[in-house]
C-alpha positions, 0 to 999 in steps of 0.5 A: 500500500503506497503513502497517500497523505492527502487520504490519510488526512482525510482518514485522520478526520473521518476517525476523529468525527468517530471518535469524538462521541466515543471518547466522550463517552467513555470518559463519562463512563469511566467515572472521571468525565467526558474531558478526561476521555478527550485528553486521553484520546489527544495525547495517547492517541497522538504517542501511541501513533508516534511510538507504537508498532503499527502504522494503522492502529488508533488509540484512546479511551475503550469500552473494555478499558472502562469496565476495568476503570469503574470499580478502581474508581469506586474504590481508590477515587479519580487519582487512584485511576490516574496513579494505575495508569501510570504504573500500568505504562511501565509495565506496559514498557518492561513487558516490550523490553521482555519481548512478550508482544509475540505471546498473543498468538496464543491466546485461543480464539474462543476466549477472544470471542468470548471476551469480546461479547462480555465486554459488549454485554457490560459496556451496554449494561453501564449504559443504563443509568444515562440512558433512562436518565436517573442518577447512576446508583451506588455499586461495582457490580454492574448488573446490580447497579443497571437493575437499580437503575430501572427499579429508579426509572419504574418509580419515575419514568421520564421518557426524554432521556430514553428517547433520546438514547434509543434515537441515537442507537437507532440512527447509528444501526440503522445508517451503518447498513444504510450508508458505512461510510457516513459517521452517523455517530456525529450526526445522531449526537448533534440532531439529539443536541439540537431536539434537546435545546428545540425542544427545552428538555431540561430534564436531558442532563448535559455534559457540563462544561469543559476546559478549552484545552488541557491542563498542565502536565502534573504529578500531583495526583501521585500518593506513593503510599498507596501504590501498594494497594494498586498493584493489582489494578496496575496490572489488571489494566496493562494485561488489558491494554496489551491484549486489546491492543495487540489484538486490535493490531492484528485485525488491521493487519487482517484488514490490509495487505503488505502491513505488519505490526511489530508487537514489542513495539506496539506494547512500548508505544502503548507504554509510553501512551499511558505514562503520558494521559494521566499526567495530563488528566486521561484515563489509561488507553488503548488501541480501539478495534472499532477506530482502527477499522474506520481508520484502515476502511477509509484509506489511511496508509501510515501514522498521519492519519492516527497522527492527524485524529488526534490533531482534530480533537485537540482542535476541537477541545480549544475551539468547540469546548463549549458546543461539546458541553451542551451534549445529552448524556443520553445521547452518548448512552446512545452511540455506547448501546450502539457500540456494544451491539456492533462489537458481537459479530453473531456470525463469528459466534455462531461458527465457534459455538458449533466449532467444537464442544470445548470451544463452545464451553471456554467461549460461553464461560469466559463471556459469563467470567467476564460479566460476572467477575472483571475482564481480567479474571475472565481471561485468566479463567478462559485460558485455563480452561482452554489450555485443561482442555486442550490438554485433555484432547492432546493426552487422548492421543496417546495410545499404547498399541499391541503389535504382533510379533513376525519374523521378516521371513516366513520360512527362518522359523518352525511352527514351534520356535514361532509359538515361542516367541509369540508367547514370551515376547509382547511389542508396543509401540508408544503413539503420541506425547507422554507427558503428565495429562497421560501419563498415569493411564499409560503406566496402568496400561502397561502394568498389565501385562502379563505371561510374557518374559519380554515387552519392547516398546518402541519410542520412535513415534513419541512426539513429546516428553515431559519429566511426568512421562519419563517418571512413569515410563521409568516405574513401569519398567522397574514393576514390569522387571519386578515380575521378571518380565525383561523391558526393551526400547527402541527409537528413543529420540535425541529429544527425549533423552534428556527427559529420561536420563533426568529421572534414571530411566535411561541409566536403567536400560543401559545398565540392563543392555535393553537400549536398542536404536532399532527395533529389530536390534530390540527384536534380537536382543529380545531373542538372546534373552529368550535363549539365555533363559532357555525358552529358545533353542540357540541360533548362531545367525538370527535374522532381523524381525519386524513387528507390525500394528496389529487390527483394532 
């Protein structure tokens, strides 16, 4: 994609007009108000741009970002918000010195799904209290405080705010299908502004006023006492700035062809994006999904259009202050309801829901975490049970199969000497990882077999081994020589050896002579066994024997 600056300007402003209802509403959102969602949008905006790892990525205040921030304003007030973006910053930076942007790929889809219609579920819910236009009550869970909210609007309704809201969400629906390309958030927030003042509602609660730029830098919110008791916040917000932006990052890159994110870079300019909005008032940031996405479908090409929206809200907090302040409440509850429902994609859940039983069970579960507890957890949880799950379909795969034992050539052994050997010799072949999800059903397994003088097991097709499965191989061999049964290997791999020899299961087959690189050289050693028992008459050349899987 080549440099267009007059597109990326155009790009930057059409972000900007997007943008601007969203950053005031998350601010008031968020509890510090609808200017502390402009400055985050203006100064992480324009130092994510600068900084960051993508050259299409937009920043600012996000829905997910505030149903993190609600409760630490709750409990630790405006500066606690404003101290746990800054320490968020530096982790943000110490996770991009540790390379850690590349283990996003990891993160299952099913929990990102699962997040993402969480989080929509919540950002709607938050909306309550101004969309019916009562006063937010007191609370942290949100589905309380939006049931509380109705119970206020039931014992006196007043029906301008709510028509105000569903108006909005209604124009934004309705002209995302009608016409993509037309800001419609812009427009249905200045028609309700105007209907409000037409129509003298004073019953619309309004933005309030704004200051005409923004304030000095400051440190002054700063209590280094209390940094203690913000760790866990801290670190709540900058998991969440990383995983949104990260991700976020890879949908534009999705979106575009010959663009790729760095994501160590992307995790340092949010980073520095973040140390800088709370010294100018902001709440902490992130790259938002819904802006990047104007911006890529509008044309933009490099930072400028990043750089250049977050120019125009700069532009508009000096000039436009005070127009910006006669905006309902209701009107931006509105362009939030309207968010919320466009971020699930019911297509997409669909298509994973009947993916596969565990990706419906982790994609549900993370989405409930992330209403009922904090996103955070919710990742936390999703992960986990992914990850046992997974597990739990990768152990299934290894199996423990009996092979029968055939010589190479039909015509080297009598009837009799072949009888022999079918009876004391038993092959396995071990298919798949051996590690600890398994293992102990692998030891059972093998623990009983019985009325044979040897058992093989061949190791060539063993995919992984972990300290777990070298334990249990070790103790089944040690039961098996107990019982007089002789164990023999073949195929060990390089990278299985040292999971072996950690544990002293390699040092036991060596010491016994039972280590064989092959299986017909096991096969040979097998028979010297047999016949230095006497249970076979002495061959002075023995030919090579092949072992082959047996029906199932």
């Amino acid at each position: 994609m080549g440099r267009n600056p007059r597109r990326d300007l155009l790009a930057g402003l059409t972000v900007a007009i997007v943008a601007l209802p969203l950053a005031l509403g998350f601010g008031v959102s968020s509890g510090l108000g609808a200017e502390a969602g402009l400055a985050t949008a203006v100064v992480a905006g324009a130092l994510a741009a600068v900084f960051g790892g993508s050259n299409l990525q937009v920043s600012g205040p996000t829905g997910a970002m505030t149903v993190v921030l609600v409760p630490i304003v709750a409990r630790f007030g405006p500066g606690g918000v404003l101290t746990v973006g800054l320490m968020a910053g530096v982790l943000l930076i110490a996770l991009a010195l540790l390379r850690a942007g590349q283990y996003m790929r990891y993160v299952p889809a099913p929990v990102v799904e699962g997040f993402t219609l969480g989080i929509a579920c919540v950002i709607g819910l938050q909306q309550i209290p101004n969309a019916l236009g009562v006063a937010k009550p007191e609370g942290e869970r949100v589905l309380l405080v939006a049931w509380r909210a109705v119970e206020a609007f039931v014992a006196a309704p007043d029906w301008t705010a709510i028509s105000l809201s569903l108006g909005v969400a209604a124009v934004m629906l309705a002209g995302a299908r009608w016409r993509p390309a037309i800001p419609f958030s812009i427009v249905a927030v200045i028609a309700a502004t105007v209907v409000a003042r037409l129509f003298h509602r004073d019953s619309a609660a309004l933005i309030g006023d704004l200051p005409t730029g923004l304030p000095a830098p400051s440190l002054a919110f700063l209590d280094v006492s209390a940094l203690g008791s913000l760790i866990a916040p801290a670190v709540a917000v900058a998991a969440l700035a990383a995983l949104e932006s990260l991700l976020s990052a890879t949908v534009a890159d999705g979106m575009t062809v010959g663009q790729r994110h760095d994501p160590d870079r992307e995790l340092f300019g949010q980073g520095i994006a973040n140390l800088a909005a709370p010294l100018f008032g902001g709440v902490p940031a992130t790259a938002a999904i819904a802006r990047t996405a104007v911006n890529v479908r509008t044309g933009a090409s490099s930072r400028l259009a990043a750089l250049t929206h977050a120019a125009v809200l700069a532009a508009i907090v000096f000039a436009a202050a005070p127009l910006v302040s006669k905006i309902p409440l209701a009107a931006l509850a509105g362009v939030l309801l309207a968010t919320a429902v466009r971020m699930v994609e019911v297509g997409a859940l669909r298509a994973m829901a009947k993916a596969t039983r565990s990706d419906a069970v982790v994609l549900v579960l993370t989405a409930a975490a992330t209403l009922a507890l904090d996103l955070v957890y919710a990742v936390i949880i999703g992960l986990v049970v992914a990850g046992a799950l997974a597990l739990r379909s990768v152990a299934a795969q290894a199996r423990l199969d009996q092979v029968d034992f055939r010589p190479d050539l039909p015509g080297e052994h009598s009837d009799e000497e072949h009888r022999l050997l079918t009876e004391h010799i038993v092959a396995y072949r071990i298919d798949g990882p051996l590690f600890f999800a398994g293992a102990h059903r692998f030891l059972l397994e093998l623990s009983e077999v019985s009325d044979v003088r040897v058992v093989i097991l061949r190791m060539s097709r063993v995919t992984t081994m972990d300290a777990t499965g070298a334990r249990v191989l070790k103790d089944a061999v040690e039961k098996l020589n107990r019982r007089g049964i002789a164990v023999m290997t073949s195929g060990i791999r390089p990278g299985q050896r040292q999971a072996l020899e950690s544990v002293g299961a390699l040092e036991l087959l060596r010491h016994e002579g039972r280590e064989y690189a092959t299986t017909p050289e096991a096969i040979a050693g097998a028979r010297k066994h047999l016949e230095q028992a006497g249970l076979l008459p002495v061959r002075h050349h023995p030919h090579p024997h092949r072992i082959r899987k047996a029906p199932r």
